[in-house]
C-alpha positions in Angstrom: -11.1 11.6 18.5 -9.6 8.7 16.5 -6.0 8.1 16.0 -3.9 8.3 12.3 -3.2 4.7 11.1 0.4 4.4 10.1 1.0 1.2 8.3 4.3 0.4 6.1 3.5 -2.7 3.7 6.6 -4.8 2.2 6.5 -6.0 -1.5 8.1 -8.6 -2.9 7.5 -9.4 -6.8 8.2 -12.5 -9.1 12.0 -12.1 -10.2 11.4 -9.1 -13.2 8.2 -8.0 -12.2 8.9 -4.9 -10.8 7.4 -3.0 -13.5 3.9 -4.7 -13.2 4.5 -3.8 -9.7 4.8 0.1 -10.4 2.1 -0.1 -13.1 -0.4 -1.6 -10.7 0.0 1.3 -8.5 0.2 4.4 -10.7 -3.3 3.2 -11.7 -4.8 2.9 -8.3 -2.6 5.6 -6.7 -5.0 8.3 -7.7 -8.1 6.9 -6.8 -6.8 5.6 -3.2 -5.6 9.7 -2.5 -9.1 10.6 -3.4 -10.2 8.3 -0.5 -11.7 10.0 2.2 -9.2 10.0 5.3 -6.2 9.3 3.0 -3.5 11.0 4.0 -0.5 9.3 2.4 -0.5 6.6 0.2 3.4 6.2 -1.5 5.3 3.5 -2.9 9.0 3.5 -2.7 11.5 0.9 -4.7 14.1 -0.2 -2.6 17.6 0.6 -3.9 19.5 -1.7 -6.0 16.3 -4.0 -5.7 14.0 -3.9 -8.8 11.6 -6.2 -7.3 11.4 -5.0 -3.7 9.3 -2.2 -2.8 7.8 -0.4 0.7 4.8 1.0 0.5 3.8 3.8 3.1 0.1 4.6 4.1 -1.0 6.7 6.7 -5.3 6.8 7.1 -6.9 9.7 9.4 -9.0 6.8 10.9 -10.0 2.9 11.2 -12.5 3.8 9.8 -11.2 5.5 7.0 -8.6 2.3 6.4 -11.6 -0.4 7.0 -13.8 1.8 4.1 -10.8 1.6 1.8 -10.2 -2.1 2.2 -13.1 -3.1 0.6 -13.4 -0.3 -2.2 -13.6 -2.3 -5.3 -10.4 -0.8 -6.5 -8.7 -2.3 -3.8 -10.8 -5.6 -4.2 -9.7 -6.1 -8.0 -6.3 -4.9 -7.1 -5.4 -7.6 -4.3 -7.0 -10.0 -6.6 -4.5 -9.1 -9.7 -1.4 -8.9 -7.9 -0.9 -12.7 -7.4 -0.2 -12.7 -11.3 3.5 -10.4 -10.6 3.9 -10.7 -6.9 6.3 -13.4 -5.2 3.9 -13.8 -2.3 1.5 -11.9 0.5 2.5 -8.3 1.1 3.8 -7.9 4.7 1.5 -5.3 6.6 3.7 -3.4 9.5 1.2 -1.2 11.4 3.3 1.2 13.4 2.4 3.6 16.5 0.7 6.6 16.3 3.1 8.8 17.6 6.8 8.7 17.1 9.1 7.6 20.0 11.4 10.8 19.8 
């Protein structure tokens, strides 16, 4: 049996782009839950920080992550948010299992 794929992903946009930052994903956010082996899929704004955001996945599978990498939603998305982002999003995959 596969293991869930926990991944927390740090955003930084382009000084006031915040809001292109939350537009972008209350477009896909839908359509990425519908995924098959989606399981959580949330964006958080960090406090006092308008253009710093986490965003918190969790996939039932590899599989399931690997087949939503290269959904053309995703594919148009990564290519668009150059346009409002300050740079590459940081991808933190985490373990499995918590350590307490």
């Amino acid at each position: 049996m596969s293991q869930p794929v926990h991944l927390v992903i740090l955003i930084t946009t382009r000084p006031g782009r915040g809001g292109d930052q939350i537009a972008a994903f209350e477009r896909l956010a839908p359509i990425v839950r519908a995924e098959p082996g989606c399981l959580r899929y949330d964006l958080h704004q960090v406090t006092g920080e308008p253009d710093r955001f986490v965003l918190v996945e969790r996939w039932s599978s590899e599989a399931a992550l690997a087949a939503h990498d290269v959904t053309p939603h995703m594919t148009e998305a990564d290519a668009a948010s150059p346009a409002f982002r300050a740079g590459p999003a940081e991808v933190i995959r985490l373990d499995a299992a918590p350590l307490a």
